[in-house]
C-alpha positions as CSV (number, residue, x, y, z in Angstrom):
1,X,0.0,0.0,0.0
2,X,1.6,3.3,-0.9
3,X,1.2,6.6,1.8
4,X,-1.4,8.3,-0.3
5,X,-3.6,4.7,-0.5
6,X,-3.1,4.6,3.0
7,X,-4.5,8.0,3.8
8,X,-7.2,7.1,1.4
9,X,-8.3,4.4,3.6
10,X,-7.7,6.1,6.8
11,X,-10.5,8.4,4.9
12,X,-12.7,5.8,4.3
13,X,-12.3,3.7,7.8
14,X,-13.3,7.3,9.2
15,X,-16.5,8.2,7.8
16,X,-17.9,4.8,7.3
17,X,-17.2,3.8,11.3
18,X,-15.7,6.9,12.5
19,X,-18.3,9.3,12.0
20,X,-16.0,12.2,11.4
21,X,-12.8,13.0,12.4
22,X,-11.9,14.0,16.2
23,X,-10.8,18.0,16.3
24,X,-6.6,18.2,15.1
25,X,-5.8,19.4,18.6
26,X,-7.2,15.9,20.0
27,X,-5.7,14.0,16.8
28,X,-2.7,15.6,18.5
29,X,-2.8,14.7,22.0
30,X,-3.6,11.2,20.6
31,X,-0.6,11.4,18.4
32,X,1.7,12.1,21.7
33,X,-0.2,9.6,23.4
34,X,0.5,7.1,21.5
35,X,4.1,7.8,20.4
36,X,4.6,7.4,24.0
37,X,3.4,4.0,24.5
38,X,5.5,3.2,21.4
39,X,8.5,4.8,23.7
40,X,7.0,2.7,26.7
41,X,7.8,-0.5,24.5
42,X,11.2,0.5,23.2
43,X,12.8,1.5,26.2
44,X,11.5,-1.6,27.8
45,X,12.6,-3.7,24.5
46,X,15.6,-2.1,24.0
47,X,16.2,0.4,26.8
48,X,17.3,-0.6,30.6
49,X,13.7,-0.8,32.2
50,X,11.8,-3.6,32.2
51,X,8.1,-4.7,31.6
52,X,5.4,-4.2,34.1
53,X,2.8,-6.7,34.3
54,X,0.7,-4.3,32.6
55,X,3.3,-3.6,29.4
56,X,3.7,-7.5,28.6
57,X,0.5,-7.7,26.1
58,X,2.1,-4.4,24.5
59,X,2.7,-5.2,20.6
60,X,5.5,-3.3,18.7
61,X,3.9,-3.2,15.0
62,X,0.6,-2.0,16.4
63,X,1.7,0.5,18.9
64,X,4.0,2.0,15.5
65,X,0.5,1.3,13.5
66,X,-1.3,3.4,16.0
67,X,1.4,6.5,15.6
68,X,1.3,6.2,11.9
69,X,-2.8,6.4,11.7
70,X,-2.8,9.5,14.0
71,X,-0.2,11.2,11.9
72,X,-2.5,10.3,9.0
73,X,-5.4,11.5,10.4
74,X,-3.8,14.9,11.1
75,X,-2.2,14.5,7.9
76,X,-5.8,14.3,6.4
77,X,-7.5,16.9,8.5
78,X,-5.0,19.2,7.6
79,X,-4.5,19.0,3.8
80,X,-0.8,17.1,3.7
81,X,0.0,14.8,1.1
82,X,2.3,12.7,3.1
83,X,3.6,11.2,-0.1
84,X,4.8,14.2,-1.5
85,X,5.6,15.4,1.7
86,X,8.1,12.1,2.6
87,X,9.4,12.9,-1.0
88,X,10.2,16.2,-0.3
89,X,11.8,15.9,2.9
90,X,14.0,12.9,1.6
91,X,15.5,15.0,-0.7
92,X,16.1,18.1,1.3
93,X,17.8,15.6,3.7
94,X,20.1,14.5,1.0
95,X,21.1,17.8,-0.3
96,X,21.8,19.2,2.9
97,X,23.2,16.0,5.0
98,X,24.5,14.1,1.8
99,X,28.0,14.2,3.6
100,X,27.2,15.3,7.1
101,X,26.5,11.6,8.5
102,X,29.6,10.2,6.5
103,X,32.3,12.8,8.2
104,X,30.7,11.8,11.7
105,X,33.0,10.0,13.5
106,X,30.8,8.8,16.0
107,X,28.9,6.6,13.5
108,X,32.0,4.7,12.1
């Protein structure tokens, strides 16, 4: 599924079952919402805590599922192509970082 197929669904999921969309500043609180349980999971995962009871039924693809349908739904609300908006961001990211990364030291 390309971006813009997926925002076309997102579309369709919301007024067939959705109703209509929630307002962007709640889109946005569920946005950081949800990019933090998607923190929750990788710092517990990856990170130096470890799982609570509560966090062991968490799921990885679906928490980063629920992030990416928020961001769509803003996305939506709000106008952006994300497509053409990935696209656009890839390629200022490679003219102004197309050496940046290689000379970093760190990262070797």
């Amino acid at each position: 599924m390309t971006i813009k197929e997926a925002q076309q669904k997102v579309d369709e999921w919301i007024k067939t079952y959705g109703v209509r969309y929630f307002s962007e500043l709640t889109n946005m609180a569920i946005l950081t919402e949800e990019v933090g349980e998607l923190a929750r999971i990788l710092a517990r995962t990856y990170g130096d805590q470890s799982f609570k009871k509560t966090d062991l039924d968490r799921n990885l693809p679906d928490e980063m599922a629920d992030v990416l349908w928020a961001l769509i739904c803003l996305a939506n609300q709000t106008g952006v192509d994300l497509e053409k908006a990935l696209e656009a961001n890839l390629k200022k990211k490679t003219e102004r970082d197309n050496e940046r990364h290689k000379k970093n030291k760190k990262l070797h």
